[in-house]
C-alpha positions as CSV (number, residue, x, y, z in Angstrom):
1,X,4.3,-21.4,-37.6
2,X,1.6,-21.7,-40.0
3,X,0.0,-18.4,-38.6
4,X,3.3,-16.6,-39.4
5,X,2.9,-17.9,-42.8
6,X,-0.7,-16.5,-43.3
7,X,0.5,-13.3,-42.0
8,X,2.7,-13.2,-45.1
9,X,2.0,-10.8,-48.1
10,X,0.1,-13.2,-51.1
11,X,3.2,-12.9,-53.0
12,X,5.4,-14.6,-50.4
13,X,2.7,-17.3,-49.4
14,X,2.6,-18.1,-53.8
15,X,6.4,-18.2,-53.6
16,X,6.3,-20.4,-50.7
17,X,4.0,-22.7,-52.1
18,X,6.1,-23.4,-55.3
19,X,9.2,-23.9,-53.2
20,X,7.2,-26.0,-51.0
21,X,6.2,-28.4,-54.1
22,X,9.4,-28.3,-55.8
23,X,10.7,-29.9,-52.6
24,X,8.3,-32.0,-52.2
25,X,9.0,-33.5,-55.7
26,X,12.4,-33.6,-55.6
27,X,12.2,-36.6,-52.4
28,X,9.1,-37.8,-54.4
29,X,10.8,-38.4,-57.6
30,X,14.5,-39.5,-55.8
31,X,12.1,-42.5,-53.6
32,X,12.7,-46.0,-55.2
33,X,9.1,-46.4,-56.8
34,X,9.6,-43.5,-58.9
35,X,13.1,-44.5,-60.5
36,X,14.2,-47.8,-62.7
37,X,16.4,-50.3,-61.8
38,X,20.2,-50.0,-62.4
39,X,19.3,-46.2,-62.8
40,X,21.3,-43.9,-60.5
41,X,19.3,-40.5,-60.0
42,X,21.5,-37.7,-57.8
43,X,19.6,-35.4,-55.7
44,X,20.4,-32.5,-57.3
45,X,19.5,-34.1,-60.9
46,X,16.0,-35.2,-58.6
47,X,15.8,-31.3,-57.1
48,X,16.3,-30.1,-61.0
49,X,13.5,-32.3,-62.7
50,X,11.2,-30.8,-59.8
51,X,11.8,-28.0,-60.5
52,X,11.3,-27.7,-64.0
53,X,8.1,-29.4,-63.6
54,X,6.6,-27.2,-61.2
55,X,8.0,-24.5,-63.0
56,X,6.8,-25.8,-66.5
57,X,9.8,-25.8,-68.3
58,X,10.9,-28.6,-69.6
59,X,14.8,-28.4,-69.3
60,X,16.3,-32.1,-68.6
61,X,19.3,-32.8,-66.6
62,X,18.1,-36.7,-66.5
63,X,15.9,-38.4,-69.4
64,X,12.6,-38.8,-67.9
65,X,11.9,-41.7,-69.9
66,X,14.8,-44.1,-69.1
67,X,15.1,-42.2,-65.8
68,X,11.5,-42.9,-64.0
69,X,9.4,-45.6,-63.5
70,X,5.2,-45.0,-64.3
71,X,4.7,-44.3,-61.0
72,X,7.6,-41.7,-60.8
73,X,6.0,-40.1,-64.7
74,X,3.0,-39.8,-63.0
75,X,4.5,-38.0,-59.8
76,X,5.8,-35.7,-62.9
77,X,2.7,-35.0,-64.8
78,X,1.4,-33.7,-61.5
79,X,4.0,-31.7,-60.5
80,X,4.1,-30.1,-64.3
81,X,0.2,-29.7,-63.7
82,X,0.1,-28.2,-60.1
83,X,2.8,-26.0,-61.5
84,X,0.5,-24.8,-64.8
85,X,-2.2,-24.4,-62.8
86,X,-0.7,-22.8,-59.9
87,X,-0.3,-23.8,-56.5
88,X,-3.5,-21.8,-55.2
89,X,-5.4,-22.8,-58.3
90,X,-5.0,-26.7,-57.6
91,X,-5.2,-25.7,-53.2
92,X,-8.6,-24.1,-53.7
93,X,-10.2,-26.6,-56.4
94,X,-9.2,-29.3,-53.4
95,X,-10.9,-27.2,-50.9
96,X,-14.0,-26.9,-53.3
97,X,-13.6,-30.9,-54.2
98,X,-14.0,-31.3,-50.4
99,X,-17.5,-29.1,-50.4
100,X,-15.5,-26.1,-47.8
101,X,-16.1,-22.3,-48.7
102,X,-12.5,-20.7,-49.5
103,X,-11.5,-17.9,-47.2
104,X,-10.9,-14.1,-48.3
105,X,-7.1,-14.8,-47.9
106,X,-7.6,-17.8,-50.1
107,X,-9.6,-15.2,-52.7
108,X,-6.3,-12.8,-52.5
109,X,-4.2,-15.5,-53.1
110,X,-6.3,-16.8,-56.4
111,X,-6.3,-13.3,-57.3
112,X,-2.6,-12.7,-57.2
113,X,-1.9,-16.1,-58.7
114,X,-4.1,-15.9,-61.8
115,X,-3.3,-12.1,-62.4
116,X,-6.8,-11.1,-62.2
117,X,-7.8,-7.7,-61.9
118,X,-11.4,-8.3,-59.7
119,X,-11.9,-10.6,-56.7
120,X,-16.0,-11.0,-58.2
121,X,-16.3,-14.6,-58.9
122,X,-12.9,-16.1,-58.4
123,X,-14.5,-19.3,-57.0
124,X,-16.6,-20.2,-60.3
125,X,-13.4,-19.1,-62.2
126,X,-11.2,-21.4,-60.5
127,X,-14.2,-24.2,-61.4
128,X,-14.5,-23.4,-64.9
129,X,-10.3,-23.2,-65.2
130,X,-10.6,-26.9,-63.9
131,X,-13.1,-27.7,-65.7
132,X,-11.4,-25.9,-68.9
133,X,-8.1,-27.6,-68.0
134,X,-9.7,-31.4,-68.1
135,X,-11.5,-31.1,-71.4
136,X,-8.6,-29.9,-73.1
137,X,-6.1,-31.9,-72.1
138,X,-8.6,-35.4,-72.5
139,X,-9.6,-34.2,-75.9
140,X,-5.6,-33.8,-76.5
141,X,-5.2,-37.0,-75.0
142,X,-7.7,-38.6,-77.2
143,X,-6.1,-37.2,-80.6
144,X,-2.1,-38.0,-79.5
145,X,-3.7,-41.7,-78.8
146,X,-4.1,-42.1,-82.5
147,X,-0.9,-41.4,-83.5
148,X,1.2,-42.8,-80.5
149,X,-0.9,-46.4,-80.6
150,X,0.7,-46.7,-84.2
151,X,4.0,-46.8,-82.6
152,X,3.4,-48.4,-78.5
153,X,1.1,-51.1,-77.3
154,X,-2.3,-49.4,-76.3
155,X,-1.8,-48.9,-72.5
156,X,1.3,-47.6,-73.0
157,X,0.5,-45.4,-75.7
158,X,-2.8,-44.4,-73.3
159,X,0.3,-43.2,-70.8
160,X,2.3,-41.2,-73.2
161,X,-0.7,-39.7,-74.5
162,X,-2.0,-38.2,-71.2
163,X,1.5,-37.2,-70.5
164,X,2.0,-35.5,-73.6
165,X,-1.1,-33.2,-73.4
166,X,-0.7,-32.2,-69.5
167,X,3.0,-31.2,-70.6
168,X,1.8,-29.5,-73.7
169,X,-1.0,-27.3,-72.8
170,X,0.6,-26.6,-69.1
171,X,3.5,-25.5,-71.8
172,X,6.2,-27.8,-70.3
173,X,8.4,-29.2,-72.8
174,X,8.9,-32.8,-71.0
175,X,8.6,-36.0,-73.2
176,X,8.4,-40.0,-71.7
177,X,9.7,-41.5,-75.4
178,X,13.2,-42.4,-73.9
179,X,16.9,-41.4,-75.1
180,X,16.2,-37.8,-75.1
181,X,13.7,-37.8,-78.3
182,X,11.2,-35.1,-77.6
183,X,9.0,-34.6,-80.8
184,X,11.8,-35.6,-83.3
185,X,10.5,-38.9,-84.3
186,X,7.2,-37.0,-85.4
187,X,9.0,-34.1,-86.8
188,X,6.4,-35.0,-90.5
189,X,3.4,-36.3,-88.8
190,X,1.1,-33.6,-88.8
191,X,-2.1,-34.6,-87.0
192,X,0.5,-34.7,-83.8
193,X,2.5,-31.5,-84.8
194,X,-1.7,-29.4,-84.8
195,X,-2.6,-31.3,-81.6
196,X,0.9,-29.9,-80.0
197,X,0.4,-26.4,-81.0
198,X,-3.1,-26.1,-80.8
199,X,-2.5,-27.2,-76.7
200,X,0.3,-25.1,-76.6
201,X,-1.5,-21.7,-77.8
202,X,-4.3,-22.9,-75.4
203,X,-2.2,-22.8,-72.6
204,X,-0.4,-19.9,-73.5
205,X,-3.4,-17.4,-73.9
206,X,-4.5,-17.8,-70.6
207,X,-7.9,-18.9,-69.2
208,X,-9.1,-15.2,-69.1
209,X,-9.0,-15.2,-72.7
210,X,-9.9,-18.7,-73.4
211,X,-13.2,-18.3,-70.7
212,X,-14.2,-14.8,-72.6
213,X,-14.1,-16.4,-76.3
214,X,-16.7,-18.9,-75.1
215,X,-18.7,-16.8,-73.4
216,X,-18.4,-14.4,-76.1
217,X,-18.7,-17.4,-78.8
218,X,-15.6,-15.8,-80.6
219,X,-17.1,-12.8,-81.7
220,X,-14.4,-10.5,-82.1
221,X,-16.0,-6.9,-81.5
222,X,-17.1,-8.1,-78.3
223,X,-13.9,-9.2,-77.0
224,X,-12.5,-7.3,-74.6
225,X,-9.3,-5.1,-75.0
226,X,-6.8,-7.9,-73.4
227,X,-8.4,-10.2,-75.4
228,X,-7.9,-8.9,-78.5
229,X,-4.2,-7.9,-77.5
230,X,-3.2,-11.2,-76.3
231,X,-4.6,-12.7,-79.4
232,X,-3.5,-10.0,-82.0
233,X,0.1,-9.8,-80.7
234,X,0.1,-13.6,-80.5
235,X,-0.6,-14.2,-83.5
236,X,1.7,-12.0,-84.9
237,X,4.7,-13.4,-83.3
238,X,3.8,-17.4,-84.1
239,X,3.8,-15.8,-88.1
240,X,7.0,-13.8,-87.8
241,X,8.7,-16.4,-86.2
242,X,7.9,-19.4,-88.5
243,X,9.0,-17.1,-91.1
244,X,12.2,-15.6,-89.5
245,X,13.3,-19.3,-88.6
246,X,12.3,-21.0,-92.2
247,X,14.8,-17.6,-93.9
248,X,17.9,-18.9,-91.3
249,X,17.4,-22.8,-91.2
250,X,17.1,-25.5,-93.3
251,X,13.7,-26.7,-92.6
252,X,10.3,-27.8,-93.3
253,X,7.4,-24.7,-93.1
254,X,5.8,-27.2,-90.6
255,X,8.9,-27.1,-88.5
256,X,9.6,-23.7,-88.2
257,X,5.8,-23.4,-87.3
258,X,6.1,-26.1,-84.9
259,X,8.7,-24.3,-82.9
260,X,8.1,-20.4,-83.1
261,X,4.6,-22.0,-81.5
262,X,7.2,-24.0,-79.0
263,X,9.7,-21.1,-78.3
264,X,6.9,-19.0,-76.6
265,X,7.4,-21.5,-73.6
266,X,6.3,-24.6,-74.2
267,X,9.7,-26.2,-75.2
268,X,9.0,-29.3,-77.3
269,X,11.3,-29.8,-80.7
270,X,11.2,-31.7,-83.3
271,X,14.4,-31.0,-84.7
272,X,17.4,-30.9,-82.9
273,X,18.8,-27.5,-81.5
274,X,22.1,-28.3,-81.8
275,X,21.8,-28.3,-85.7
276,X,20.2,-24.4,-85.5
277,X,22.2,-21.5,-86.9
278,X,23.2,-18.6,-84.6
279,X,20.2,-16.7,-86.5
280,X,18.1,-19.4,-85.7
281,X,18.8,-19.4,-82.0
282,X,18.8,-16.1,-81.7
283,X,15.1,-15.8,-83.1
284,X,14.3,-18.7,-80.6
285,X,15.7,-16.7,-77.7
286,X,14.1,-13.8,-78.3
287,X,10.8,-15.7,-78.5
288,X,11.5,-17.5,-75.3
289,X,11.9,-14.1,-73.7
290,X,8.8,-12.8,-74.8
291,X,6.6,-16.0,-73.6
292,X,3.1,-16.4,-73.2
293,X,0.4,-14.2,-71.8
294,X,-0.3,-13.4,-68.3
295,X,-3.1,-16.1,-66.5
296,X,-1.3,-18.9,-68.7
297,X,0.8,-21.6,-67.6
298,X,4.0,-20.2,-69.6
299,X,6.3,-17.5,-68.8
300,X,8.5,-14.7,-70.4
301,X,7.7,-11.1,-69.9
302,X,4.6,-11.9,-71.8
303,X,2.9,-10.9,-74.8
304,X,1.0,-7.7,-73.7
305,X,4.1,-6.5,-71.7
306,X,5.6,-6.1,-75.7
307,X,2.9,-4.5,-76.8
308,X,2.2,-1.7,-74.3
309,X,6.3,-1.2,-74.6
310,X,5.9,-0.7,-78.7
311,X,2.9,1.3,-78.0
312,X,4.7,3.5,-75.7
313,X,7.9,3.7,-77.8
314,X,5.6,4.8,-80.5
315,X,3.9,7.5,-78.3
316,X,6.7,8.5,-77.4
317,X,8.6,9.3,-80.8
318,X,4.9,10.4,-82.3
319,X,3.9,12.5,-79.2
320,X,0.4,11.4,-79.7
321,X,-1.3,9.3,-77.2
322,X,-0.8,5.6,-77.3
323,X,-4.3,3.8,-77.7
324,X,-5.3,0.9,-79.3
325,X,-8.9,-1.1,-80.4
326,X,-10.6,2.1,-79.2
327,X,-9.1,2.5,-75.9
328,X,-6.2,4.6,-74.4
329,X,-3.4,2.9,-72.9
330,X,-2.9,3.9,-69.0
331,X,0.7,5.2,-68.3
332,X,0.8,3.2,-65.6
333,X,1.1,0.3,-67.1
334,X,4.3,0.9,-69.2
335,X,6.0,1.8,-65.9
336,X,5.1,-1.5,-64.9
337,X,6.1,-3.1,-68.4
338,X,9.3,-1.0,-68.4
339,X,10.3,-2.2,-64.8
340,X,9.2,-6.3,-65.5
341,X,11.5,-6.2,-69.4
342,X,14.5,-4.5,-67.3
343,X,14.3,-7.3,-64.5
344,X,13.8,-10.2,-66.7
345,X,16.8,-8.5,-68.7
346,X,18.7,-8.5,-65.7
347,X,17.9,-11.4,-64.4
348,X,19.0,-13.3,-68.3
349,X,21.9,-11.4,-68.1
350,X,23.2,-12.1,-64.9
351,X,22.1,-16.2,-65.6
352,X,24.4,-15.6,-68.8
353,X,27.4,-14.2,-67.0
354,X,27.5,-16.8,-63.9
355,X,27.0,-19.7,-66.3
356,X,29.5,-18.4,-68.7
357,X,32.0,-18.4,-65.7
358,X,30.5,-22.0,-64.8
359,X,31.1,-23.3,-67.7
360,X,34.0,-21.5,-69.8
361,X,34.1,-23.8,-72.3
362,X,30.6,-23.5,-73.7
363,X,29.5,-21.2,-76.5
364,X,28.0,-18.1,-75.5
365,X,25.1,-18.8,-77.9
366,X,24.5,-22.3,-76.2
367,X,24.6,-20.3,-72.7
368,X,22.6,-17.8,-73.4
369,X,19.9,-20.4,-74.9
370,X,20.3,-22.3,-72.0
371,X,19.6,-19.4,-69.5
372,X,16.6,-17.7,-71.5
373,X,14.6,-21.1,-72.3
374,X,15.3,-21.4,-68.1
375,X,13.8,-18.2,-67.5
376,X,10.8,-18.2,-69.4
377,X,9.9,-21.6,-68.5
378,X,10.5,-22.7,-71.9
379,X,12.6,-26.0,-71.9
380,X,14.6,-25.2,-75.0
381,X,18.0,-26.4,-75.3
382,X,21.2,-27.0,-77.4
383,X,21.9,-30.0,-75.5
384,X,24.3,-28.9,-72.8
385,X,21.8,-29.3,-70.2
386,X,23.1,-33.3,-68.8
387,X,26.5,-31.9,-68.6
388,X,26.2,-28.8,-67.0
389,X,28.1,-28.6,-63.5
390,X,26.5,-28.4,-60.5
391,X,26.8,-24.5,-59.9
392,X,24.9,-23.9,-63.2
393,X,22.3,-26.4,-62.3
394,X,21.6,-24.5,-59.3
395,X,22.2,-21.6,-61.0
396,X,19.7,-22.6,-63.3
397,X,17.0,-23.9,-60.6
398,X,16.8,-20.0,-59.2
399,X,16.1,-18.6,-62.7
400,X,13.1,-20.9,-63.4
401,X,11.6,-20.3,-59.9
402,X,12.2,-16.4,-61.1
403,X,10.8,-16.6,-64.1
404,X,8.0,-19.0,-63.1
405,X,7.0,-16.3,-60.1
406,X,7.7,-13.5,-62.6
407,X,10.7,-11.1,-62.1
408,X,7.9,-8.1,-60.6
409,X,7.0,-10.7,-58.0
410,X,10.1,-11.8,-56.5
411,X,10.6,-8.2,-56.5
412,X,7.9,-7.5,-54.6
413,X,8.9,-10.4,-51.7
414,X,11.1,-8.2,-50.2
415,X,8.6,-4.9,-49.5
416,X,7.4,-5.1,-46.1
417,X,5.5,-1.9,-44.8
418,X,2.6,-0.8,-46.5
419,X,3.4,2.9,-45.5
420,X,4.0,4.9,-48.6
421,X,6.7,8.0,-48.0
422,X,6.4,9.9,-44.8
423,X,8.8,12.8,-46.5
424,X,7.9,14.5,-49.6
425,X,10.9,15.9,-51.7
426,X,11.5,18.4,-54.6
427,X,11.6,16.9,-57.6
428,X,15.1,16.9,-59.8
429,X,16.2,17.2,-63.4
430,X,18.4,14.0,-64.5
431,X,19.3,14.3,-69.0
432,X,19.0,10.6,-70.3
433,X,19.0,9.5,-73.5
């Protein structure tokens, strides 16, 4: 058995490994150490938390803090960190903990998993995105302590801390303050607003880009081209979104910040959705869809898929070639950014339809909310998540293992020959557009 699972292509071992944890979390979190007394947790409400965790999200069919004991938080923060990480990531930084050399599969598989272009060095990068992953999230720890130990006793303010940062710079939107508050109660405070969103932009540039700022000690003109893109592009969309969402809704500049940062899938709110404005949600949506950047811990079609599509659109209506910061854009690459934007758009709009059936009483704004925060791992959410029927709980459990894996790679599960076309053919002459 488990050499039929070697034998598998790295995207199927990856999406084996996440289905593998999401189960395993699911009995974990359902045991009786990991929920209170006088709660009663369903399995499919246990097999939902899991897999948002693992997934990053941050959707909540249960409240986790009136739901699970310390114990079972704790059996969450991991899962919501083995899922930022990646499954490989936290398999090989074991094997290296244990002083064992990891095996060329085990290289692929790293490779695959982070997005990496080169196998050189993937075992001091997966030590240095440990490494990374620790300091962040203690120093995060460190700075939600002083605002947290204002309001809790010290250890358990010590506990919500820690839990707050993994969640927050794994860009999972999961909170342990009880009745469903999230970041509401500190919608003002703004020492715990900058800690959020400086964790969350963290984790959502990726470790590629984080790792090269160091090593390049933040000098722009030597940052590479993906670098500059992830950073340019996501810049520009924390900007237009604060903006977009202060013109539509009646709130603070701080809160509009807070949650154009916390649309591009990290999913923590400090003011409740269900107050937003159509406009509002709409700008949230299409920020969820977009995501973070490819190595991170968030999802979405990700920021330099959006850039390479404009670039290309532009190319395409200028007829010049599309280049940017010095350097020519492959066409390659908006095939590939063409085909991952029409499956994520499939796969939303499919979610949308189903749960729309599921649930005909729902607004189609709420669904379709609902259904994007769930694909790009965002945790976002009008508050129709409790009371969703078990089809579109399920339903919604497939599209965050989609969009955690990424649309391209579930794709890819079912190819099985590595034989290209034995039959050449003329080509033909379709008129689109």
């Amino acid at each position: 058995m488990l050499k039929l699972f070697w034998r598998q292509s790295p995207a199927r071992i990856i999406a084996l490994g996440f289905a593998a944890v999401i189960l395993l979390g699911s009995v974990l979190l359902i045991m009786p150490f990991s929920v209170r007394d006088g709660v009663d947790l369903r399995y499919i409400d246990s097999l939902y938390t899991s897999t948002s965790a693992v997934c990053v999200t941050g959707l909540i069919a249960v409240d986790a803090g009136n739901t699970f004991t310390p114990i079972g938080q704790f059996i969450l923060a991991a899962l919501i960190q083995v899922g930022g990480l990646g499954v490989t990531a936290v398999g090989a930084g074991v094997i290296l903990a244990m002083g064992r050399r990891v095996s060329l599969k085990g290289k692929i598989l790293i490779r695959e998993a982070m997005n990496l272009d080169s196998g050189n060095g993937l075992v001091h990068f997966v030590k240095s995105v440990l490494i990374t992953t620790l300091i962040i999230e203690l120093s995060g720890a460190a700075l939600s302590f002083l605002v947290f130990s204002q309001d809790y006793a010290p250890l358990d303010a010590l506990g919500i801390s820690l839990f707050h940062s993994v969640a927050a710079f794994n860009n999972s939107g999961f909170d342990i303050l009880g009745d469903f508050q999230n970041m509401i109660p500190y919608h003002d405070d703004i020492l715990l607003n900058v800690v959020t969103c400086s964790l969350i932009i963290l984790g959502g540039i990726g470790f590629l880009v984080i790792r090269e700022c160091w090593q390049k000690k933040f000098r722009w003109s030597k940052l590479s081209m993906h670098s500059k893109v992830v950073i340019s592009v996501s810049a520009i969309l924390i900007v237009l979104g604060a903006v977009m969402l202060q013109l539509s809704e009646d709130i603070s500049w701080m809160e509009a910040f807070f949650h154009s940062v916390s649309a591009r899938t990290a999913g923590f709110s400090s003011v409740p959705l269900s107050t937003f404005t159509t406009p509002g949600l709409l700008i949230l949506c299409l920020l969820m869809f977009i995501g973070a950047s490819p190595g991170s811990t968030g999802g979405g079609i990700k920021t330099s898929t959006l850039f390479v599509l404009l670039l290309e659109i532009k190319s395409f209506a200028t007829n010049k070639t599309a280049k940017a910061f010095h350097f020519r854009i492959p066409r390659e690459l908006f095939k590939k950014a063409a085909v991952i934007t029409l499956l994520a758009a499939s796969v939303v709009g499919t979610g949308v339809y189903l749960m729309s059936v599921f649930e005909p009483d729902l607004r189609l704004i709420d669904i379709l909310t609902e259904v994007t925060s769930a694909f790009g791992t965002v945790g976002l959410s009008t508050g129709i998540t409790p009371n969703l029927t078990d089809a579109s709980k399920l339903l919604s459990i497939l599209i965050m293992y989609i969009g955690r894996l990424g649309p391209l790679t579930v794709a890819s599960l079912w190819y099985f020959s590595n034989s290209g076309d034995r039959i050449g053919y003329p080509e033909g002459n379709i008129a689109v557009g």
